[in-house]
C-alpha positions as CSV (number, residue, x, y, z in Angstrom):
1,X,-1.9,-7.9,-4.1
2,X,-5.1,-8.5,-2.0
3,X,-4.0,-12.2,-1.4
4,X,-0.8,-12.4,-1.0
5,X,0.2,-9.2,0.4
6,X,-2.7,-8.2,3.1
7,X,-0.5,-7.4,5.6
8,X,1.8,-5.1,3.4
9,X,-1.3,-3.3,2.2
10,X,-2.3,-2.5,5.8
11,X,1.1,-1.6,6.5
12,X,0.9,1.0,3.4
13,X,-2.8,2.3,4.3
14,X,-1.5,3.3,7.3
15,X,1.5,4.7,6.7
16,X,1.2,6.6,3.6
17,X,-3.1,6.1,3.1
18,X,-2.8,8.7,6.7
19,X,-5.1,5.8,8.0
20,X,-3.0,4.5,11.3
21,X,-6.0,3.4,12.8
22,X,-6.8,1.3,9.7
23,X,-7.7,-3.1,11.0
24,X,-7.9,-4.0,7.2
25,X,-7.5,-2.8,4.0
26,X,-7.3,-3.7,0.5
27,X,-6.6,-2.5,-3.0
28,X,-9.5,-1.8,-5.0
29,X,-7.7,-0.2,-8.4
30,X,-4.9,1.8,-9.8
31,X,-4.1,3.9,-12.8
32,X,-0.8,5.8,-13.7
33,X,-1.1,8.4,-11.1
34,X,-1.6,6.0,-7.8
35,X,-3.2,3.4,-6.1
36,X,-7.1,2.9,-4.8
37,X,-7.5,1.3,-1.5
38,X,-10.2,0.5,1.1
39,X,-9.3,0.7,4.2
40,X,-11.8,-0.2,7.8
41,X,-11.5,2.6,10.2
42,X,-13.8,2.3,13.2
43,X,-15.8,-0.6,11.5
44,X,-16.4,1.4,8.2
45,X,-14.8,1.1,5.0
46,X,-13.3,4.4,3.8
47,X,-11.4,5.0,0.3
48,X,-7.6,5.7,0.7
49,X,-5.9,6.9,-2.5
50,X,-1.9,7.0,-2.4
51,X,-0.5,8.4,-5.4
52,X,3.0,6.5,-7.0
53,X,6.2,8.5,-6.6
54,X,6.0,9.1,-10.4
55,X,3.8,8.6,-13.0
56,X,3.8,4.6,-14.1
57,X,3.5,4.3,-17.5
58,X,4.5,0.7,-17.6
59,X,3.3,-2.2,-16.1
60,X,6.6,-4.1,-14.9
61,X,6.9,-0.1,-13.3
62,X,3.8,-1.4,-10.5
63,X,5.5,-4.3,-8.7
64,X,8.5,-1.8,-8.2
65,X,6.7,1.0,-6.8
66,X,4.3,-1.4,-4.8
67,X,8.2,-2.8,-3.5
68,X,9.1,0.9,-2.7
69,X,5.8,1.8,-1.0
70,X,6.4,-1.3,1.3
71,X,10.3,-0.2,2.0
72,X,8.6,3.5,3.0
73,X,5.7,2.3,5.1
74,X,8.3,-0.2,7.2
75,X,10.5,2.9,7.8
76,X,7.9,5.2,8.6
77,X,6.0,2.8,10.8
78,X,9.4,1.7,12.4
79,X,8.5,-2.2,11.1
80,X,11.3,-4.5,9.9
81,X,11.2,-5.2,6.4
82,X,10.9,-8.8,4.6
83,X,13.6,-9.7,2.9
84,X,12.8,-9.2,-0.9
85,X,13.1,-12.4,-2.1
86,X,9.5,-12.6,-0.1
87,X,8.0,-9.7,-2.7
């Protein structure tokens, strides 16, 4: 996620971490109830947690809600989506 997907974890901080002013951020941990982030505000890191749209109880269930988050933060943000052969 870290790797690969920077950009689309800043684009999730600040869309649904409430962290619009956000330069960088980057996912720390997760359980079944949401996602851990750290997002830099103002030069200082600061801990962001978005909670999943259900409770994940599988692992194949992460990528999919990670997909989703994406799809909300690009219409929320007004940002054009990748096409999701790129996820």
């Amino acid at each position: 996620m870290n790797d690969d997907h920077a950009d689309d974890t800043l684009l999730i901080c600040r869309a649904l971490g409430d962290r619009p002013d956000a330069v960088s951020a980057r996912m720390t941990g997760l359980d079944g109830e949401g996602g851990d982030y750290v997002a830099v505000v103002g030069g200082a890191e600061v801990p962001v947690r978005i909670p999943w749209s259900e409770p994940l109880t599988e692992r194949a269930q992460i990528r999919r809600e990670v997909v989703r988050m994406y799809q909300e933060s690009c219409r929320l943000m007004g940002v054009a989506p990748r096409g999701a052969a790129e996820h």
